[in-house]
N, C-alpha and C positions, 0 to 999 in steps of 0.2 A: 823712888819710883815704884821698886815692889811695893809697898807700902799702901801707895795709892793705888796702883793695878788691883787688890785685894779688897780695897773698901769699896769700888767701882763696882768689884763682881757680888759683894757683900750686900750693895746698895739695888742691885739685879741688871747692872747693867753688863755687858758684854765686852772686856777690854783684853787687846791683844799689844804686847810688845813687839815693833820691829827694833832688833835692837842693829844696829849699823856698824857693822865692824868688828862684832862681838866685846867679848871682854877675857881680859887676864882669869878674872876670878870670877866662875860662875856658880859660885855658892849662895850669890845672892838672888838668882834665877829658879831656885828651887819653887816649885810651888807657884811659878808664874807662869800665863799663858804669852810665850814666846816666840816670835819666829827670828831668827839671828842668823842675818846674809854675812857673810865676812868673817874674818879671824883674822886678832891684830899680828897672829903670825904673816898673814898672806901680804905681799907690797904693794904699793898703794893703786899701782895700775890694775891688779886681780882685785880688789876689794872696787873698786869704782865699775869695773866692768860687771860686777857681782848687781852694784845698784843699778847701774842701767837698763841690765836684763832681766833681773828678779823682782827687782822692789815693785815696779809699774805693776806687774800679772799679779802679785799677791794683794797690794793693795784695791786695785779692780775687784779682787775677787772676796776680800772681807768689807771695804766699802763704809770706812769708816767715818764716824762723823766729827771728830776731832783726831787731828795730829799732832801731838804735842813734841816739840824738836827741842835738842837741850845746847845745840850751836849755831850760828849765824849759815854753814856751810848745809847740814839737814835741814835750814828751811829752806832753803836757795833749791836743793835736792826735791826736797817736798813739794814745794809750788811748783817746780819745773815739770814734775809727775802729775800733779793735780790740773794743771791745764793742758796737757798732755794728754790725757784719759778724758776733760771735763767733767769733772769730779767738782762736786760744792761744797769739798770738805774746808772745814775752818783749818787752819793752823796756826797754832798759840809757842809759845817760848817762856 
């Protein structure tokens, strides 16, 4: 995922990570443009109430044109946000 975030900005496009829950190990964030609602210390009712109230505002507010979700649960999330706002963003898997 970093890998492609970096050819995306390489290529001159403008690409931001929501990352959902964060991560254990965030050494592979380095040098990526992230935003990361959650931490897989926090239990699963703080980390959901985390998406419902932050994802919507930040998403609205960078207005992206592709979503790319990496589990069946972040698209469900996604699309529920994207019609939520009415938002045309595509999301992919």
């Amino acid at each position: 995922m970093a890998t492609l975030l970096r050819q995306f900005e390489a290529d001159g496009d403008i690409a931001t990570l929501f990352l959902l829950g964060g991560s254990q190990d965030q050494t592979w964030l380095e040098g990526v443009p992230a935003k990361v609602l959650g931490s897989p210390r926090d239990n699963k009712i703080a980390r959901y109430l985390r998406y419902i109230f932050q994802l919507p505002f930040a998403l609205r507010a960078f207005r992206p044109d592709l979503i790319l979700c990496a589990d069946p649960r972040s698209i469900f999330v996604a699309a529920a946000i994207r019609k939520l706002l009415g938002l045309k963003t595509k999301i992919a898997s």
